[in-house]
Each structure stands twice: as C-alpha cells, then as structure tokens.
N, C-alpha and C positions, 0 to 999 in steps of 0.2 A: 504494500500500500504506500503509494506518495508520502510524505510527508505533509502536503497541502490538504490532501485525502483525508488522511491520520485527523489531521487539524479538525479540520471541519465535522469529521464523526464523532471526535470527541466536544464538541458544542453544536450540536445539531439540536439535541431536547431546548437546551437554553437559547437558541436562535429561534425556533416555534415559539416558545415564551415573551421572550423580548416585542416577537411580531403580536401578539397576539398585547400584549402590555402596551405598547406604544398607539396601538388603533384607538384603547380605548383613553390614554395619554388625550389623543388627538379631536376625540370627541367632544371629552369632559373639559378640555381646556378652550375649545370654541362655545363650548354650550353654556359653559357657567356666565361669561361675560352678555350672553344675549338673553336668555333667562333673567338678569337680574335687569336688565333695561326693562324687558316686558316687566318684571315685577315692581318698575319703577324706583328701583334704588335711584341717588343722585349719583350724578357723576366721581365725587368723591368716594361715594363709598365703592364702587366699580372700581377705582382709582387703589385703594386701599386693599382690597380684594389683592389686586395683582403684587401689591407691595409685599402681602403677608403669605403669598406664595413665596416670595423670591426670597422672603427672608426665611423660610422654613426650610426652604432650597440649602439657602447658604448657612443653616446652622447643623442639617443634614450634611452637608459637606465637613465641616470641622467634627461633627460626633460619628458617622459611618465604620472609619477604620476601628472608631474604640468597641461597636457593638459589633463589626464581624470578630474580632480579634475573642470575644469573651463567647459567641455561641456558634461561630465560623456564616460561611457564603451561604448554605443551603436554609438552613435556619433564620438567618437572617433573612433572605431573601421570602420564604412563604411568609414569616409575619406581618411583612411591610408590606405585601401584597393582598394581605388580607385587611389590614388598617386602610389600605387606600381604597378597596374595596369598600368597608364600612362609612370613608368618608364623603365618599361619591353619594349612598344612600341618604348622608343625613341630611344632605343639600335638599333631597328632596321634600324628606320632613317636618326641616323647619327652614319656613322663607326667611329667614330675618339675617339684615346685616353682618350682626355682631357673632351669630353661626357659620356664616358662610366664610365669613375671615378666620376663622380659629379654623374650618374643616379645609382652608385651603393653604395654614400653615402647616398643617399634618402632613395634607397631598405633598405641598414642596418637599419636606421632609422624610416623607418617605421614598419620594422619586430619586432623590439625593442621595441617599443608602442603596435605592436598588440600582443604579447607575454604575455606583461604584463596585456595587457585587460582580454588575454584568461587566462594564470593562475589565474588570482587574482577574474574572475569570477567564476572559478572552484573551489578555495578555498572557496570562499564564501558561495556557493551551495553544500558543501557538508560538514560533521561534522566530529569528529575525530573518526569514526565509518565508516564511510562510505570511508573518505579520500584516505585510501590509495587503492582503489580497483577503484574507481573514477581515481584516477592517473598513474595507472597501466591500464589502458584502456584508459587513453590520449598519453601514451606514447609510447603504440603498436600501435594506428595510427599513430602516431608522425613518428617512425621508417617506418611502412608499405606504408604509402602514399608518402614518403621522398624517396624509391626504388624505387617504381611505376613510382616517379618524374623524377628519374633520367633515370629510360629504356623507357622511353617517348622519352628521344633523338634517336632512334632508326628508329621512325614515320616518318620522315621529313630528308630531307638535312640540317645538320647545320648551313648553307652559304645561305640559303632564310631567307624568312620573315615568312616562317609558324610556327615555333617553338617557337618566339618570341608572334607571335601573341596567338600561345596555352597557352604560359606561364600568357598572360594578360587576357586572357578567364576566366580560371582558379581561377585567382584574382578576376575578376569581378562576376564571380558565388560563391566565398566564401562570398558576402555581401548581399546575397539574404535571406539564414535563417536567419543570424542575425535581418534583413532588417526587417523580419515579422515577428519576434518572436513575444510572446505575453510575454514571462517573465521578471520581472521587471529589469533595469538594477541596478548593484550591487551599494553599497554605494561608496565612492572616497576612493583610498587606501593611508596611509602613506606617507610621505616624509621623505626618510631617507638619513642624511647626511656621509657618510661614510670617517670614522678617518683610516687614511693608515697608519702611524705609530704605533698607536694602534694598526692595526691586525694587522702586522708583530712581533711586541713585546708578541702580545697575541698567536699567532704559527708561527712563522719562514718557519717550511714546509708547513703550509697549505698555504701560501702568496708567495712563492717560488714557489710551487709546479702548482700555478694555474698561477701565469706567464708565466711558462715556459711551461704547455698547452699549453696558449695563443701563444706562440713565435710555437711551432710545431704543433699545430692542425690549427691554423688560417693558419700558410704555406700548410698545406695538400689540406685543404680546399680550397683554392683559386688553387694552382697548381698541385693535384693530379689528374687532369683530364687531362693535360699537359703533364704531364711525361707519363700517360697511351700512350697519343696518341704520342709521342714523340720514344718510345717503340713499334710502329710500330700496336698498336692496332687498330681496328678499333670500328665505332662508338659504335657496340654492345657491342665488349670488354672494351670500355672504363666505358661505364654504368654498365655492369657487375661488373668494378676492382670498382667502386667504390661504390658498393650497396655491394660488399663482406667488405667494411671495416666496413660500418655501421653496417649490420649484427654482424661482429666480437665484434664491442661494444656494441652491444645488448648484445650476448648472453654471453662477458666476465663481464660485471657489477656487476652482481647478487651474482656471485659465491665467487667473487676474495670481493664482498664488506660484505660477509657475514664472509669470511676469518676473513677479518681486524676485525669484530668484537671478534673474539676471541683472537689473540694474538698483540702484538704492532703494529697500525696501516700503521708505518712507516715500517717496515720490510715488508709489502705489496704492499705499494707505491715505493720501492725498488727494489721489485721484479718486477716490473711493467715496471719501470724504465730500468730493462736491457731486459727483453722481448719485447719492442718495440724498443729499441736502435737496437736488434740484428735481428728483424722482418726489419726494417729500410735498415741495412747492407744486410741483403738478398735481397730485392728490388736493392740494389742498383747494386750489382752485378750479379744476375738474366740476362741471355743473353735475348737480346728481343722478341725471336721467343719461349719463354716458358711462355706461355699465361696461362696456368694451371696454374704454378709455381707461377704466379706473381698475381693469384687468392688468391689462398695458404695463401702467405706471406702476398699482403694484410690485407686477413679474420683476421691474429696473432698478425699486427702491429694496428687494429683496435679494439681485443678485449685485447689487455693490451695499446694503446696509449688513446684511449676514458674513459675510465673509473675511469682516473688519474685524474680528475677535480671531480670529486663527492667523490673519496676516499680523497682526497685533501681538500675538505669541510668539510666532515664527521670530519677530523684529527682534523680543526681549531674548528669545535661544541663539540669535547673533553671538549675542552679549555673556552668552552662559556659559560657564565649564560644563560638560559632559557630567560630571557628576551631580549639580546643582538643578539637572532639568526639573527632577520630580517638584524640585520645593518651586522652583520658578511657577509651573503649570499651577501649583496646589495656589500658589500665592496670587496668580492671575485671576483662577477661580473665585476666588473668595472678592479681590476687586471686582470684579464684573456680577456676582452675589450680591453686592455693596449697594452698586449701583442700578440695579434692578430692583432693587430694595425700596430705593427711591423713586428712582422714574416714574412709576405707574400714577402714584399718587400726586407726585408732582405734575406731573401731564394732567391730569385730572382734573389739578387746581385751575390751571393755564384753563382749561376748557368750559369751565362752570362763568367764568369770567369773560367768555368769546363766544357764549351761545353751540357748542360743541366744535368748536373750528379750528380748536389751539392744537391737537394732536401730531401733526403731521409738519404743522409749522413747529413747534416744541423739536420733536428731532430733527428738522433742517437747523433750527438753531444751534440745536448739540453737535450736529456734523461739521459745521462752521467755526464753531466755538476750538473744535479740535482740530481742524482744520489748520486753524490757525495757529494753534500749539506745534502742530507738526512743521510748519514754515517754521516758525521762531529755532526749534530746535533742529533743522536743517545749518543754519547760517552757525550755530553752536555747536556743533559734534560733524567730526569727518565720516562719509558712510564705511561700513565693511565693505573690504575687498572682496569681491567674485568668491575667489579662494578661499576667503575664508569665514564664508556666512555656510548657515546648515541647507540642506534638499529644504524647501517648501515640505514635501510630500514625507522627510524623513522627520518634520515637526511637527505635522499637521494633529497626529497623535495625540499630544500637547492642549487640543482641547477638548483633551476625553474628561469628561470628569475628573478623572484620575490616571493617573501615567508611575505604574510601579515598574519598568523596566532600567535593564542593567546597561543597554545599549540602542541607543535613540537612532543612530547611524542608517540602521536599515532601513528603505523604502516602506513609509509607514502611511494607510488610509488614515482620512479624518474623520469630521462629523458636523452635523449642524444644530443649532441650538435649538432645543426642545421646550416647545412650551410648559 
C-alpha cells in the first residue's frame, strides 16, 4: 500500500466525520444570524452573537491541548460533538438574546477543541510526503461541505424548529465514525504558550494583518447573512451570497499565495488589501434588486478578503526559525481570535447608526486602515530574499488551527476560515 494510500485509510472514518461536522458547521452558522433578524433581535445583539462565538473560539483554542492531553483525541472529540449538538437545540428552545450568546460561546468552543482534535490527528497520520495532499483533501471538504451547509437553509422555514434540529442531527452523526473507528487515537499534542509582543516585534504585518482579519472576517461572518437578507434576498439568495464568498476564497488563495512567493510578500497582502476594500465599497452601494451583482462582488470580496490570514502567516514564517512555527501559528490564532472577538459587535454598532449600511463599508475601512500599515512598514523593513522566505504552500498549514509538526518544509495544503 502507498504510503498516501496508508494515509488516507488511516483517517478515512474521521474524514466522513469532519464532512459530515462541517455541513452542519455550515448550516447553523448561516441560520443563526437570519433567525434572529426574523426574530427581530437589534442589530447589536446579532453583533454580539458573533463576538461571543469568536470568543468561545479563541478561549477553545488556548484550553483544547489541556483537555485532549487529560482524556486524549477520541474522547475528547464525541463530547464536544455532543455539546454542540445540545447547543444547536437550545437555540431552538429558547428565543432570547442573552441564550443565544452563551449557546454560541459553547459552539465556538467546542468547534475550537474539535478543530484541533481533527488537525493535529491529521498531522499525525500523515508524513511530510504525504502531508500536503492529505490536507489539500481536508480542505476541499472543508470548503464543499461548509456550501452544502449553508444551501441546507433552503430545506426548511428558518423560523421553525426543523433547521435547528438538522443542524444537531448532523453533529450527532459526525461522532458515529469516530465512535467506531478502530485506529489508535493520536498521542497528546503541545502546549504552546504564545509571547504577543514577541510576534509583533518579530512581523509587524503578519500580527496586524491577522487582527484586522479578525476585526473584518469575524464581522462578515456573523453579519453577512444579515445584510444579504437585509438587501431584500431571499432565503436561496442569501445561501447563494454566501457560499459565493467562500468559493471566492477558495479559489483566490492559491494563486495570489503563490504570487507572494515570488516577489515581496507584502506588496500582495497590499494588493489584497485594496481589492477587498473596493469589493466591500461595491457591496455597499450595489442597489438591492441586483442579486447577480451582489453574487459578483461577493465571489471578489471573498477571494482577496479570505486569503489575507494565510498570506499574513506565510509573511510572519519569513521571519521564523523553523522551530518557532508552532508558537508563531498558535500566537497568530489567538490574534485573529482577538479580533473577531471584536469585529462583529463592533460592525454592529457602525450599523445601528447607518440604518444597516455600515457593514461592508466597516471592512473596507479595516482593509484600508491596514493597508496602510503595510505601506508605512514597506518604507521600514527591507523584504526577504526569494531564497530565503518559506513555499506559500509549505506554510499554508500555518492556519490550521493548530500546526504540531517537526518539519514545516514539506509541500503542505491549507485551509479556509470557518464560520
């Protein structure tokens, strides 16, 4: 048997998992935001919603390693699946704000643990041969089942109980492979303490650049399904406008991260920078009744806004020793965690204030903002040589949740941010 073969049979159960976890990822994560507009939450609390994912996210990233470490990956993995299970239901149960924010700090937090379960078993299962061909087939499920999730709201009324309850279905049938694999669960991965002043001293843009993701993708993410339907979409369009942006970062990653490898990474992250500002600006002024149009602009602000966190990584592994990836990646996480934390809410406020209009201008602002951080520090710091920056492809890794390997070097697939 190949070794890629080998690979692959040994994470086959937790690959049906993963698919089967992320549709309903894909669901629950467009469905919550449009449900609570129908239920007439304000925009704030919509706002707030997203924050108290992202912060659930980002304190699941800092506790994960300590709770596989004390009951390992398998166990770990069916509890969380079953929590997120539970907490998809109680959306249904109880309409109220101050419910939905605490059941969607859980979701973060348990997506955050199981992320980490599912990379860090993937890394383990596969060698620096295999790696990046392994992850480049976790990450086309990742995007394909993450679509699926989202034109699943299509199926149901958003305003029953049936959508909710597909979303916890879903969960509950992700823990059935795992349930019965027969492959051994992975060893306990790292604790890595991540120094924040450190990486921004150690790249400036790569610690900038991934905050201010954080501040415009966490706002998209929690309110891009808002503004669809706000814009007079309906529930197809709304699933459509937003399986065209994912797409768009699919298919802008590749191209624009191989770029950076040939000439300064930053004149990429740049160019990145004003293509989604200006992608942003068309959204915002797009008249509502051009549903193409606002397809379009989407798919543009999707494949130069998404792909600014992994060219953003790539920039700071320039700058890294070889042994420092892991903390670099953990410490990037946790900035872009931060900043997601924020955004949503803040977007939120911007919009309660502009009659719902501030969203899209909010992240043209942040793409500008950084924008122009990345000029200032152009004219400040010489680029890396050709020679001696890392593969794009040999980084991209980098924004897995989690990156416990010994050797970054090999041609490694990536991924994209998951609502």
């Amino acid at each position: 048997m190949s070794p890629l073969r080998q690979s692959m049979v040994s994470v086959a159960a937790l690959m049906l998992s993963v698919s089967v976890l992320l549709m309903g990822s894909g669901l629950l994560g467009t469905l919550v935001p449009v449900r609570a507009n129908l239920e007439l939450f304000s925009g704030i609390d919509i706002g707030i919603l997203g924050s108290f994912y992202f912060l659930g996210f980002t304190l699941g990233c800092l506790s994960g390693p300590l709770l596989i470490a004390r009951v390992g990956h398998i166990r770990t993995y069916l509890a969380f699946v079953c929590v997120a299970s539970i907490a998809a239901l109680v959306h249904a149960l109880s309409v109220e704000p101050w419910t939905w924010w605490l059941m969607r700090a859980i979701t973060g937090f348990c997506f955050a643990v199981l992320f980490i379960v599912i990379e860090s078993w993937l890394n383990e299962r596969s060698d620096n041969a295999t790696r990046g061909t392994v992850f480049s087939i976790y990450m086309v499920i990742n995007l394909t089942v993450l679509m699926i999730g989202q034109m699943m709201l299509t199926l149901a009324n958003p305003q029953t109980f049936a959508l909710f309850a597909a979303a916890a279905i879903l969960f509950s049938l992700a823990a059935l492979p795992v349930a019965m694999t027969k492959s051994q669960s992975p060893e306990p991965i790292p604790v890595i303490r991540p120094r924040l002043i450190r990486l921004y001293t150690l790249s400036p843009v790569g610690f900038m650049g991934c905050f201010a993701v954080g501040l415009a993708n966490g706002a998209f993410w929690s309110l891009g399904a808002v503004f669809a339907m706000d814009r007079g979409l309906n529930t197809a369009g709304i699933a459509l406008f937003m399986s065209a942006v994912v797409l768009g970062g699919a298919m802008g990653q590749w191209p624009l991260g191989k770029i950076s490898d040939l000439v300064d990474r930053r004149y990429v992250i740049l160019a990145n920078c004003v293509g989604a500002a200006l992608a942003a600006i068309a959204l915002s002024l797009l008249p509502s009744s051009s549903e193409t149009s606002m397809l379009v602009a989407g798919f543009c602000f999707g494949a130069f806004a998404l792909p600014l966190y992994a060219l953003s990584v790539a920039h700071a592994n320039d700058f890294t020793p070889a042994t420092d990836y892991v903390e670099t990646s953990s410490g990037l996480l946790l900035v872009l965690g931060l900043g997601s934390s924020i955004g949503p809410t803040l977007s939120s406020l911007l919009d309660s204030l502009t009659s719902g209009q501030a969203l899209f201008m909010y992240t043209a602002v942040v793409h500008v903002v950084v924008g122009g951080f990345v000029v200032w520090r152009i004219t400040r710091r010489a680029p890396v040589a050709v020679d001696d920056k890392g593969d794009f492809t040999a980084t991209l890794v980098a924004t897995q949740t989690v990156a416990p390997i010994e050797e970054i070097k090999a041609p490694l697939a990536g991924a994209v941010a998951t609502p």
